[in-house]
C-alpha positions as CSV (number, residue, x, y, z in Angstrom):
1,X,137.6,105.6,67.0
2,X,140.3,107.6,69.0
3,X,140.9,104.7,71.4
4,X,141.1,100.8,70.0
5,X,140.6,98.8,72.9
6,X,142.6,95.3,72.8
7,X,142.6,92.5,75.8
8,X,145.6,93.7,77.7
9,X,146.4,97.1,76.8
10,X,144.5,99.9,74.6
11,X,146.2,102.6,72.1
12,X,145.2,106.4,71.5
13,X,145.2,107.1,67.9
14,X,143.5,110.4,67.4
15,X,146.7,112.4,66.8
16,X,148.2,109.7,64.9
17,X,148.1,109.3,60.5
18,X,147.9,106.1,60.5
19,X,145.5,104.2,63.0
20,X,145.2,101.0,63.6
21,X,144.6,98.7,61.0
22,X,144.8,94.9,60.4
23,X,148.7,95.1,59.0
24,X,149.9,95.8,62.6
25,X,147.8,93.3,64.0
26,X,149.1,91.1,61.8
27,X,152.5,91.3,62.0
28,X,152.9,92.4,65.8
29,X,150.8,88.9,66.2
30,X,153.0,86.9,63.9
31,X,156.5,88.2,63.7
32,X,158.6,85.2,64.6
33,X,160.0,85.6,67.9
34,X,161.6,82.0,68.9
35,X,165.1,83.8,69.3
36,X,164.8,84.2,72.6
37,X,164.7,88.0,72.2
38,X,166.6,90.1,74.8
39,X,165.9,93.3,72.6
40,X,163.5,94.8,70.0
41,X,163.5,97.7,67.3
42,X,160.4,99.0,66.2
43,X,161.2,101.5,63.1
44,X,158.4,103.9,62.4
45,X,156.4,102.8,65.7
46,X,153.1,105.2,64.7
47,X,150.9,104.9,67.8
48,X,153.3,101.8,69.4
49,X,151.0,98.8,68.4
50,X,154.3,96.6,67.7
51,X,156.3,97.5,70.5
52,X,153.2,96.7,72.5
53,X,152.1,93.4,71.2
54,X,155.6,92.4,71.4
55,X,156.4,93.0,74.6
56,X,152.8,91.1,75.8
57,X,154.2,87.9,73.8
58,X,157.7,88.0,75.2
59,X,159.6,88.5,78.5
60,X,161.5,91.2,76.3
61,X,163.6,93.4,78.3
62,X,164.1,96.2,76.2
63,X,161.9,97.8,73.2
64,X,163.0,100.6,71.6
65,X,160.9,102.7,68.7
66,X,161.6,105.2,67.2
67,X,159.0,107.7,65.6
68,X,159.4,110.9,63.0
69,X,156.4,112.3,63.4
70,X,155.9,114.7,66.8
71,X,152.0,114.2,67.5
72,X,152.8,110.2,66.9
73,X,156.2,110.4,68.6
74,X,153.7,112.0,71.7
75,X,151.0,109.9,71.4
76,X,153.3,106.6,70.9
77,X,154.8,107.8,74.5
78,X,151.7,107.9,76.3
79,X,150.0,104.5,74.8
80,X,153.5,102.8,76.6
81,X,153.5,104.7,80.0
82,X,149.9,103.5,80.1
83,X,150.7,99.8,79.1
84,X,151.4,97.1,81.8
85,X,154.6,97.1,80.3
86,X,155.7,101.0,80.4
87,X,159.4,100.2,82.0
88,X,160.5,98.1,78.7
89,X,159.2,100.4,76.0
90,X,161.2,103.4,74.9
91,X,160.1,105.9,71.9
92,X,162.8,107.9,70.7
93,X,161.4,110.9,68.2
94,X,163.8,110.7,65.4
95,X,164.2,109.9,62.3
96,X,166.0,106.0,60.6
97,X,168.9,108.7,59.6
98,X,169.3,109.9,62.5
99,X,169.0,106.8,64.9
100,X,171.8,105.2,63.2
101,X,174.2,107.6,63.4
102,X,175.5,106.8,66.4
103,X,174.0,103.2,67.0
104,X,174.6,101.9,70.4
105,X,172.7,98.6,70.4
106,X,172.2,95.7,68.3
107,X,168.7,93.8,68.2
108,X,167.7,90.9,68.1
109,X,164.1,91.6,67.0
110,X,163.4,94.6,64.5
111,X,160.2,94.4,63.2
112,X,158.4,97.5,60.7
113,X,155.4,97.9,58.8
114,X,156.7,100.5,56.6
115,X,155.1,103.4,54.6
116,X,154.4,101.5,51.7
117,X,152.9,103.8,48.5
118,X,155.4,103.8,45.7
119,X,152.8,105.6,43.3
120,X,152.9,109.1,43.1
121,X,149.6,109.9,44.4
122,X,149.3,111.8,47.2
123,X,146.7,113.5,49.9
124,X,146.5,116.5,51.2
125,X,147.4,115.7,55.1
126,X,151.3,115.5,55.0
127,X,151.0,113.6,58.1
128,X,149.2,110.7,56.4
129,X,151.7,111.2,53.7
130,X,154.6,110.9,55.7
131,X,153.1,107.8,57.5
132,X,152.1,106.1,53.8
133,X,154.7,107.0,51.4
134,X,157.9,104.9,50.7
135,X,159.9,108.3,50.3
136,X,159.6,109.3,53.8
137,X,161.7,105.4,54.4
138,X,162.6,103.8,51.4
139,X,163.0,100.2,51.9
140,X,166.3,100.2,50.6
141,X,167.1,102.7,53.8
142,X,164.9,100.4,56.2
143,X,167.0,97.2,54.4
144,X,170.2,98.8,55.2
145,X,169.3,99.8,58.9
146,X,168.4,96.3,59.8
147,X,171.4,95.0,58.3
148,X,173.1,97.6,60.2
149,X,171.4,96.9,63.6
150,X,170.6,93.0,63.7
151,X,172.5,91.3,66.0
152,X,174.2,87.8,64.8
153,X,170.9,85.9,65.5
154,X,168.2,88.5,64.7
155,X,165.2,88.4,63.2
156,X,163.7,91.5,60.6
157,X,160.0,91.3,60.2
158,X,157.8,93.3,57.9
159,X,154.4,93.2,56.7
160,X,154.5,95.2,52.5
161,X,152.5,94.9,49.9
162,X,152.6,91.5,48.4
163,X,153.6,93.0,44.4
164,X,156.7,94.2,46.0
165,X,157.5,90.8,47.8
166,X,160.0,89.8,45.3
167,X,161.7,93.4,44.7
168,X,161.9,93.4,48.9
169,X,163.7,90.4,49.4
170,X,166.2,91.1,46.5
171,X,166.9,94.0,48.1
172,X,167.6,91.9,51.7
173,X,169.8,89.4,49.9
174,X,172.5,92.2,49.0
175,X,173.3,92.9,52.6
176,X,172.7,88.9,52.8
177,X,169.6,88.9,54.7
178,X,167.3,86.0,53.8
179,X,163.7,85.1,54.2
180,X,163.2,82.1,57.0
181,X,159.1,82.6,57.2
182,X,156.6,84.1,54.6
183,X,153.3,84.2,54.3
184,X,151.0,85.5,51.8
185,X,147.7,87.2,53.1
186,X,144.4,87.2,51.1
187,X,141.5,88.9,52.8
188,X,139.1,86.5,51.5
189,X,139.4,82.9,49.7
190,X,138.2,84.7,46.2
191,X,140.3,87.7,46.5
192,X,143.8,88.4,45.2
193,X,146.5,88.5,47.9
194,X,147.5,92.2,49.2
195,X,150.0,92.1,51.7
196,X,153.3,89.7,52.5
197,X,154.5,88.9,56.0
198,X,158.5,88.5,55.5
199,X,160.8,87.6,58.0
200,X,164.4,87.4,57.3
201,X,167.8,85.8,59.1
202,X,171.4,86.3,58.1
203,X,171.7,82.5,57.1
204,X,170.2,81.3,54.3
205,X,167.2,78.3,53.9
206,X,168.1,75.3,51.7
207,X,164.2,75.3,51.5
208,X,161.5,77.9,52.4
209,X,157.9,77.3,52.4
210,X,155.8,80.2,52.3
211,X,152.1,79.6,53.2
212,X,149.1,81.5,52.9
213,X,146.9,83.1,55.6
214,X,143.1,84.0,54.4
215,X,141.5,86.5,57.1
216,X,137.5,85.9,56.7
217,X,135.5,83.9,54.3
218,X,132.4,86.1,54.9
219,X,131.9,89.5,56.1
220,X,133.4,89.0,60.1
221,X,133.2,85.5,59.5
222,X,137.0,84.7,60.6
223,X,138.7,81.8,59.7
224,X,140.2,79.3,61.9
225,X,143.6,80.5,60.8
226,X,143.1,84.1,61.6
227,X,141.2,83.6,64.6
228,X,144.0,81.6,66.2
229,X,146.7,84.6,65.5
230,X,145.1,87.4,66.8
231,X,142.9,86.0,69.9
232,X,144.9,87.2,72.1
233,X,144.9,90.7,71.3
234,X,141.3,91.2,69.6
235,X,138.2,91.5,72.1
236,X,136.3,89.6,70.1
237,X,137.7,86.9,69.0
């Protein structure tokens, strides 16, 4: 499918690696964003599903992405001038390296959903590789940019894979970025969980609760949970 189709805008994705998927949903649905945002930071923006289902939950002034990858870079600029919301969404085509060398802005949202293959296996498209692999943006450079361009009150987001949770938010704590909301997805009730939703603060919790988000309990049966997350994004829901 070259064009997903969601309530209030739609995203091209047939020159993009990586199309979208549930992770972005996800986490564009649940990043925390009770900040009171004036600006956001997606890293790695892909076709722009973040930026865009961010700036339909907020009042947001300014998003900025940025984007390595030149057919995504491209495609990411036309799913925003065709948004509602083109004049607060910005794409710049460069890399985290790059971008930070001269960094003008602090933000008070930066939200990823970063390559995330540690293995060595690869494919044969280096596009999808450069999308899925951890070299192409470790997380200990995607750690060190947020620390680097979260303002005082910020909030990081990310969605990972839920065996490196733990590795992840050691990793924050160094630059002393600490979790304030987790949750733990399984995409059924019998299944193993896969992914973590982590946001982090520069203040630290005396207590955090991490809860647990189950997506269906039967083939497109969604649960209550899920349902009430993503409704209004998903068509169908």
């Amino acid at each position: 499918m070259s064009i997903f189709q969601f309530k209030k805008f739609s995203v091209n994705q047939d020159r993009c690696a990586m199309k979208v998927g549930t992770d972005g949903v996800l986490l564009g649905a649940w990043c925390p964003i009770d900040n009171n945002p004036f600006s956001v930071l997606d890293i790695g923006a892909g076709t722009g599903i973040l930026s865009l289902m961010l700036a339909q939950r907020s009042n947001v002034t300014q998003i900025d992405a940025i984007e390595i990858d030149e057919d995504a870079y491209e495609q990411c600029v036309e799913n925003f001038e065709s948004s509602p919301w083109g004049d607060r969404l910005f794409c710049f085509h460069a890399g985290l390296d790059e971008f930070i060398d001269e960094p003008e802005d602090q933000y008070d949202i930066i939200i990823s959903n970063p390559p995330f293959y540690s293995e060595d296996y690869k494919t044969g498209s280096e596009q999808r590789n450069l999308a899925r692999f951890q070299e192409a943006m470790p997380f200990e450079d995607l750690i060190e940019s947020a620390d680097l361009l979260l303002s005082e009150n910020g909030i990081f987001s990310v969605i990972i894979p839920f065996t490196e949770e733990e590795k992840f938010i050691n990793l924050c704590a160094e630059v002393e970025l600490y979790p304030i909301k987790v949750t733990r997805v399984k995409g059924t009730p019998t299944t193993e969980i896969k992914r973590s939703l982590l946001a982090f603060k520069r203040y630290e919790l005396s207590v955090l609760t991490a809860d647990e988000l189950i997506i269906e309990t039967a083939r497109h049966q969604y649960t209550e949970d899920y349902i009430a997350l993503t409704k209004d994004f998903y068509l169908k829901m």
